[in-house]
ZAKOL-663950 format. One record per atom (N, C-alpha, C, CB): residue number from 1; atom name; x, z, y. Coordinates in nm, 4 decimals. Glycine has a CB too. Example, Ala and Ser with C-alpha at 12.3 -4.5 7.8 and 13.67 -1.06 7.14 Angstrom:
BEGIN
1	N	1.3190	0.7800	-0.5690 $
1	CA	1.2300	0.7800	-0.4500 $
1	C	1.3200	0.7800	-0.3300 $
1	CB	1.1308	0.9046	-0.4473 $
2	N	1.2850	0.7080	-0.2250 $
2	CA	1.3670	0.7140	-0.1060 $
2	C	1.2900	0.7870	0.0030 $
2	CB	1.4084	0.5725	-0.0598 $
***
This chain:
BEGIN
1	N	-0.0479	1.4242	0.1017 $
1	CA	-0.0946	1.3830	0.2321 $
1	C	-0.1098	1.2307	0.2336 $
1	CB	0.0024	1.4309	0.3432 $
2	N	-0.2317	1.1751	0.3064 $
2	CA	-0.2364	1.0418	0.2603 $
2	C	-0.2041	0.9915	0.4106 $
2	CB	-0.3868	0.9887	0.1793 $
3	N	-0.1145	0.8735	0.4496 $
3	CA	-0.0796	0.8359	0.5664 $
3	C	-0.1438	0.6477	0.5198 $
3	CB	0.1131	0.8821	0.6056 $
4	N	-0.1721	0.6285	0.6799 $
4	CA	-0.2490	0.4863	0.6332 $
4	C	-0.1742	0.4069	0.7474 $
4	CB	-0.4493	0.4792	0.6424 $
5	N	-0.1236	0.2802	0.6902 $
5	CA	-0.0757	0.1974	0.8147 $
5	C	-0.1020	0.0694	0.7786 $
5	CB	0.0760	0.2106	0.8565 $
6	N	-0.1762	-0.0158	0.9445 $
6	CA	-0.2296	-0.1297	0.9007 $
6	C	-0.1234	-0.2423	0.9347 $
6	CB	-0.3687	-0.1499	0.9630 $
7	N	-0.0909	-0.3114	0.8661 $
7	CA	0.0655	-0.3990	0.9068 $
7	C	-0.0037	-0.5264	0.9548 $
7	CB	0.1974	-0.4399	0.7525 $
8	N	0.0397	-0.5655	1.0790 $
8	CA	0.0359	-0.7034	1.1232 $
8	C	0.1323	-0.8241	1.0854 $
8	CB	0.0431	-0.6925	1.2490 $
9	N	0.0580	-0.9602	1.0703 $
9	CA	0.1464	-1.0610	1.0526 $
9	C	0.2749	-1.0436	1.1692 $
9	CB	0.0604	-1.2011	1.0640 $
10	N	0.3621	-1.0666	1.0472 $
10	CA	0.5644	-1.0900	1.0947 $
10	C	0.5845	-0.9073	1.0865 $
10	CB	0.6189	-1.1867	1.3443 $
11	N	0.5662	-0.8540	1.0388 $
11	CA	0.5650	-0.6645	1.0266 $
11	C	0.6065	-0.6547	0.8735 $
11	CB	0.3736	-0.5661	1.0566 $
12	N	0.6696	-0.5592	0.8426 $
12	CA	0.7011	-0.5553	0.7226 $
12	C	0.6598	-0.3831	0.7193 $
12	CB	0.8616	-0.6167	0.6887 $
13	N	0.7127	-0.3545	0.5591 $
13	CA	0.7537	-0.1997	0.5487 $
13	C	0.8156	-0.1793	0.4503 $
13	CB	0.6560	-0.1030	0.5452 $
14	N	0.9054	-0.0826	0.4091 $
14	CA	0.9642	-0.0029	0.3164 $
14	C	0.9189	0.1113	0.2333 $
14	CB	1.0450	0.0337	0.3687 $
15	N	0.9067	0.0748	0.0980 $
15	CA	0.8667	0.2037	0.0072 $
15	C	0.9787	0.2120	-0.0243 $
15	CB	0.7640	0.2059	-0.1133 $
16	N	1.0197	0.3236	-0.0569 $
16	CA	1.1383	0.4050	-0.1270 $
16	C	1.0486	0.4194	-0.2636 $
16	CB	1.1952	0.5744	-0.0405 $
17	N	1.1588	0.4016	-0.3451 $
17	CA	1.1270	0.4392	-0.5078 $
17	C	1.1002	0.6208	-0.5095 $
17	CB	1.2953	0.3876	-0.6271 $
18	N	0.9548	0.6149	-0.6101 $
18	CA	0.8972	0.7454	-0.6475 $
18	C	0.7774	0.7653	-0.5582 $
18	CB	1.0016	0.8648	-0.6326 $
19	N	0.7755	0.6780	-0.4483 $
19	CA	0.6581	0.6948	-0.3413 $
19	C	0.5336	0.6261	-0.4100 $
19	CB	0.6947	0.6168	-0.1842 $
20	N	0.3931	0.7145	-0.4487 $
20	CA	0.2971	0.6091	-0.4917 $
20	C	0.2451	0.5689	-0.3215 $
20	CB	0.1561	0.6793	-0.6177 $
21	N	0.2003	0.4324	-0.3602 $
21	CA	0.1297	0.3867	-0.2785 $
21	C	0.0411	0.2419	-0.3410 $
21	CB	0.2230	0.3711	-0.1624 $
22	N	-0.0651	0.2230	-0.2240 $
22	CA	-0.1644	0.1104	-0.2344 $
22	C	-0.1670	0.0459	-0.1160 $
22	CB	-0.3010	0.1500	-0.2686 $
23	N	-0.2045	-0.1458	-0.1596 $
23	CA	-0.1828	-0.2316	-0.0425 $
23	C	-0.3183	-0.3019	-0.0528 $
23	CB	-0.0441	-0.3336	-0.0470 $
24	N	-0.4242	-0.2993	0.0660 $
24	CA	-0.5313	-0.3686	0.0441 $
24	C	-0.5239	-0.4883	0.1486 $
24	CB	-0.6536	-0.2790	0.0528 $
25	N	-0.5664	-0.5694	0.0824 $
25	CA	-0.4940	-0.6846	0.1509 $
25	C	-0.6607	-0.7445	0.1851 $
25	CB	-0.3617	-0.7987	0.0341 $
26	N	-0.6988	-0.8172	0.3076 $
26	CA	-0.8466	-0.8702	0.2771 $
26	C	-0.8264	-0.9816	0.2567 $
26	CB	-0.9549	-0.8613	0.3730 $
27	N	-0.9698	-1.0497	0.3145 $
27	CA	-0.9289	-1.1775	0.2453 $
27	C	-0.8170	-1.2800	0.3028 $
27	CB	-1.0503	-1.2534	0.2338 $
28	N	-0.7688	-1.4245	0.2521 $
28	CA	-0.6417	-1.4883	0.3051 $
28	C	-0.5414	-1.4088	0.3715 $
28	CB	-0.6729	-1.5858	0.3954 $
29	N	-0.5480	-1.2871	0.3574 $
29	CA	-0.3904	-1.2364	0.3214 $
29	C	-0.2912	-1.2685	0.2519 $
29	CB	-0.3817	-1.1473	0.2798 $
30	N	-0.2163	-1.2994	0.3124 $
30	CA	-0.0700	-1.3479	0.1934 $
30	C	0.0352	-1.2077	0.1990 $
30	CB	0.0519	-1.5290	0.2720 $
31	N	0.1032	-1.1778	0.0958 $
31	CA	0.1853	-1.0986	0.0852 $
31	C	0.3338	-1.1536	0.0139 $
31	CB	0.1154	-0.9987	0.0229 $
32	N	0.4812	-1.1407	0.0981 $
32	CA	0.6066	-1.1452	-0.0099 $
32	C	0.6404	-1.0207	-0.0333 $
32	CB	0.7384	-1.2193	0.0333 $
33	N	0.6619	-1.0062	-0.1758 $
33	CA	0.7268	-0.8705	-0.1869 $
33	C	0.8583	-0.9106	-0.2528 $
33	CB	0.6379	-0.7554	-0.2768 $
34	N	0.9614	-0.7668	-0.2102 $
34	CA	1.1029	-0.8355	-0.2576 $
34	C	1.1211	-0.6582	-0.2944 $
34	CB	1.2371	-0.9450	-0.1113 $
35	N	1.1469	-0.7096	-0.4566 $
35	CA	1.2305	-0.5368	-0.5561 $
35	C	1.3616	-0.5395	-0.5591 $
35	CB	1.2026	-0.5119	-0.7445 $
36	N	1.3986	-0.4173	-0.4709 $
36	CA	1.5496	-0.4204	-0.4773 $
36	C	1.6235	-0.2840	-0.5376 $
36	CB	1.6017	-0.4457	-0.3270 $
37	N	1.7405	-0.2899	-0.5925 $
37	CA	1.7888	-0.2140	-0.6918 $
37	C	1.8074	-0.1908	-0.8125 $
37	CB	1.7662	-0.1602	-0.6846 $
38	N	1.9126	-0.1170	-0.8609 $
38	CA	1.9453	-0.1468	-1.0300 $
38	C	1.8236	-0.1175	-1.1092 $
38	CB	2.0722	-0.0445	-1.0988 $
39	N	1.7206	-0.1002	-1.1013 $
39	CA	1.6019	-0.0513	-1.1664 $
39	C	1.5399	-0.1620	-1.2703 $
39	CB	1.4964	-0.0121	-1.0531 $
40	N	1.6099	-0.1167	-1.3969 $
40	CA	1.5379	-0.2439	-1.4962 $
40	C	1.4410	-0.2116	-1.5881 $
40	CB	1.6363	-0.3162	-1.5882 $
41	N	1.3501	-0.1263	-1.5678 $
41	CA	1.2666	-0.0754	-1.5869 $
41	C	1.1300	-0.0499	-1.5023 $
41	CB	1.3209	-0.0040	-1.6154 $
42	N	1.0116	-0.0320	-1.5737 $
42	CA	0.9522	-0.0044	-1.5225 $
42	C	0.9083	0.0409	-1.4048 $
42	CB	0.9477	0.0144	-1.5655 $
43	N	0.8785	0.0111	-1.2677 $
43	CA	0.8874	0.1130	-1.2002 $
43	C	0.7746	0.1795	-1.1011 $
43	CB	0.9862	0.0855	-1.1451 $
44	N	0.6533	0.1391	-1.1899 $
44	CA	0.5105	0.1859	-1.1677 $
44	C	0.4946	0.2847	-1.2330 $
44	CB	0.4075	0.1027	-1.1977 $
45	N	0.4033	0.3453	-1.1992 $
45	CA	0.3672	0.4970	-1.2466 $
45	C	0.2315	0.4916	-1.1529 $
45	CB	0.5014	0.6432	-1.2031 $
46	N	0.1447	0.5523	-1.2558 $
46	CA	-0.0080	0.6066	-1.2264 $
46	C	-0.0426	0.6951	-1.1120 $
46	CB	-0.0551	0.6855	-1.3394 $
47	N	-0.1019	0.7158	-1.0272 $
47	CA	-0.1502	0.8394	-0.9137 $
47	C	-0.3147	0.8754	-0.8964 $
47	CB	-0.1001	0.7862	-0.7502 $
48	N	-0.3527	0.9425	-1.0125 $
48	CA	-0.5028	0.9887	-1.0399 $
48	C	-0.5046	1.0321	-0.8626 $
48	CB	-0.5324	1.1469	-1.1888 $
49	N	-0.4305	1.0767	-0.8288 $
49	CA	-0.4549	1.1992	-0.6815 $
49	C	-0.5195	1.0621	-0.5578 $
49	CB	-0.2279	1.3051	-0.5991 $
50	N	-0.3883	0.9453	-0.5784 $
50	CA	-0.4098	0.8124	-0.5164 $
50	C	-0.5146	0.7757	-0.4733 $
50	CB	-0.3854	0.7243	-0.5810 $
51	N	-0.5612	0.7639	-0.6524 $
51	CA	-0.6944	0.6610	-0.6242 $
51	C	-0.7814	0.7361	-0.6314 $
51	CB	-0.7310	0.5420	-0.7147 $
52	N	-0.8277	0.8629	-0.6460 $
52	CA	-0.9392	0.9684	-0.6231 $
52	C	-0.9435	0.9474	-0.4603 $
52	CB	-0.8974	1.1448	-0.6819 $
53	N	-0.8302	0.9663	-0.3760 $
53	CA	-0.8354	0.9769	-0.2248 $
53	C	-0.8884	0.8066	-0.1691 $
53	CB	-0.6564	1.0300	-0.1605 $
54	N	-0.8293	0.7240	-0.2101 $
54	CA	-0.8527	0.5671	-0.1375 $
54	C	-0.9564	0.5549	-0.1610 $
54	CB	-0.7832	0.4374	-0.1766 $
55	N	-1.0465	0.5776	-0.3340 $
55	CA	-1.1412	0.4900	-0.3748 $
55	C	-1.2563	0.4820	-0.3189 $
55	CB	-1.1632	0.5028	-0.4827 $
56	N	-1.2655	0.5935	-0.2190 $
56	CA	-1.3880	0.5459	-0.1123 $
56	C	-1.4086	0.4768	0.0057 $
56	CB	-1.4361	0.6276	-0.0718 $
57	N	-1.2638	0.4401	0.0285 $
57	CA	-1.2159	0.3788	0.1830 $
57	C	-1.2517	0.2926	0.1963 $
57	CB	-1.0963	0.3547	0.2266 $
58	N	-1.3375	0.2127	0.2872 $
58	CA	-1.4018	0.1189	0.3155 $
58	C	-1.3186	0.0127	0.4488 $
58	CB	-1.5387	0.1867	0.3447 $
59	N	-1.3215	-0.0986	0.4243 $
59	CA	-1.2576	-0.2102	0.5006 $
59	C	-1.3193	-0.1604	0.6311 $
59	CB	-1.2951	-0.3766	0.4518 $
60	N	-1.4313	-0.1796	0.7075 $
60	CA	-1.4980	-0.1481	0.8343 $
60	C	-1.4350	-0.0420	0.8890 $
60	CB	-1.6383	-0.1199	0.8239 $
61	N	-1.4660	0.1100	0.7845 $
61	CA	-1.4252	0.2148	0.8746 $
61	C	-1.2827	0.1976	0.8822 $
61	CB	-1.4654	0.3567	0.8304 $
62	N	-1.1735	0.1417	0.7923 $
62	CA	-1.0403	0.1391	0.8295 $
62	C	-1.0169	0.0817	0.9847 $
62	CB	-0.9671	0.0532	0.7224 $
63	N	-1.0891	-0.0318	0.9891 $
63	CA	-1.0753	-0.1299	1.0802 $
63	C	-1.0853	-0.0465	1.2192 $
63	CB	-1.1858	-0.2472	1.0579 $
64	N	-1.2370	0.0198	1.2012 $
64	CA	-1.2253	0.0668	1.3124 $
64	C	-1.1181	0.1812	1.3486 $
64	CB	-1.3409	0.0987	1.3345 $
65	N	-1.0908	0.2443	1.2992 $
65	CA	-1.0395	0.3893	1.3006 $
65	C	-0.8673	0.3285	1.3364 $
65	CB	-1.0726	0.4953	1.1184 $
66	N	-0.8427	0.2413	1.2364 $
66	CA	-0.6847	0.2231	1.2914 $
66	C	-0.6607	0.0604	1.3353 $
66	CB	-0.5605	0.2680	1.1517 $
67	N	-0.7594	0.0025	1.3263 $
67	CA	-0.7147	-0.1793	1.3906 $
67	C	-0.6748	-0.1989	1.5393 $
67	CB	-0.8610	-0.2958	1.3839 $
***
């Protein structure tokens, strides 16, 4: 199931480890990210399902649909 959320400046969010996900950022977006936990390894992993579903998503229709 693909869930989409558009985060505003001072908004954060939480992935839990094992969750794939994607962050499209437009332009002058800044992003901090902070990895927490004993995990010293790798902790990316591929999602063919992912990017088959996003790779058509377009900035406009996001905008409109959830801005």
């Amino acid at each position: 199931m693909l869930s989409i959320q558009v985060m505003r400046e001072g908004e954060h969010i939480v992935v839990q480890p094992g969750v794939h996900h994607n962050v499209y950022m437009s332009a002058n977006s800044v992003i901090h990210t902070i990895k927490y936990g004993l995990n010293t390894h790798s902790d990316w992993s591929a999602s063919p399902e992912l990017d088959w579903v996003t790779q058509t998503l377009m900035e406009s229709e996001l905008l409109q649909t959830y801005g």
